[in-house]
C-alpha positions in Angstrom: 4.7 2.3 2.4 1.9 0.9 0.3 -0.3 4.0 0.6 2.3 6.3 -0.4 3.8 3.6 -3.5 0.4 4.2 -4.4 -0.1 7.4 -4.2 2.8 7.8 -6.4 1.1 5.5 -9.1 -2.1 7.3 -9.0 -0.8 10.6 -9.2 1.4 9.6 -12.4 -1.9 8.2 -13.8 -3.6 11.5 -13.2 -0.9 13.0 -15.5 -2.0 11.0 -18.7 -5.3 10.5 -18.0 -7.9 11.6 -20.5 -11.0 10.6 -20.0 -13.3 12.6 -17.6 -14.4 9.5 -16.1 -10.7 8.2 -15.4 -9.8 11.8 -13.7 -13.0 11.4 -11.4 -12.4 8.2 -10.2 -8.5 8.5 -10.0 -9.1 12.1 -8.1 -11.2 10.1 -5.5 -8.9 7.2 -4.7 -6.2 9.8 -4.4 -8.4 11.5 -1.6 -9.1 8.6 0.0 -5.1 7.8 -0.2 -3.7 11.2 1.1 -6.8 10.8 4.0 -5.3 7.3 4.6 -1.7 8.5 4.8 -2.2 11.2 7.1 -4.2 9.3 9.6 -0.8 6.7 9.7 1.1 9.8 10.1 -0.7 11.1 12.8 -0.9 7.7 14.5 2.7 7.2 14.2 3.2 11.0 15.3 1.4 9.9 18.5 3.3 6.8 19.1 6.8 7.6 18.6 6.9 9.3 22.4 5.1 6.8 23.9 8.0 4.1 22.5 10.7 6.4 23.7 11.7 8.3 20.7 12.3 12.1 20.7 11.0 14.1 17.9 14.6 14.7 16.3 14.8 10.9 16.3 12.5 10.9 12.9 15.6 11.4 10.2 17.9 8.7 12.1 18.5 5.2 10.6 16.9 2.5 12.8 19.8 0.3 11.6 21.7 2.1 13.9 20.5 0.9 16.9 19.1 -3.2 18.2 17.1 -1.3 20.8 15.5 0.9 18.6 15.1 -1.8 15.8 12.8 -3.6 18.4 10.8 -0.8 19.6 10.0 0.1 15.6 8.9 -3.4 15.3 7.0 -3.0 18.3 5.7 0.3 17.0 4.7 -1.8 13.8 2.4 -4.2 15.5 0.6 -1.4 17.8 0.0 0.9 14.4 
């Protein structure tokens, strides 16, 4: 969550920024952001089976189940 909060933040900064040197280093921490948050997807793309969930199970609320609220929280601590 604070990879992609971020993300956000420096791609609104890219948007008003006018200096050459700004754009340069805001383009490189949002490469090293979008590398950062596709490794955690991948990782998390890995261990969702391995903690019992089906792929479908991505779009349901964990709220909706104690079982699966510890298993996430598991999940949590292995990522």
């Amino acid at each position: 969550m604070e990879v992609r909060s971020r993300l956000e933040k420096v791609q609104a900064a890219l948007e008003g920024a006018t200096e050459d040197m700004d754009l340069g280093r805001l383009l490189d921490e949002l490469d090293l952001l979008q590398r950062r948050s596709q490794d955690v997807e991948v990782k998390i793309q890995k261990l969702m089976p391995n903690l019992g969930f089906a792929p479908q199970d991505t779009d349901r609320l964990v709220a909706s189940s104690g079982g699966w609220q510890m298993r996430m929280s598991l999940g949590k601590i292995l990522l």
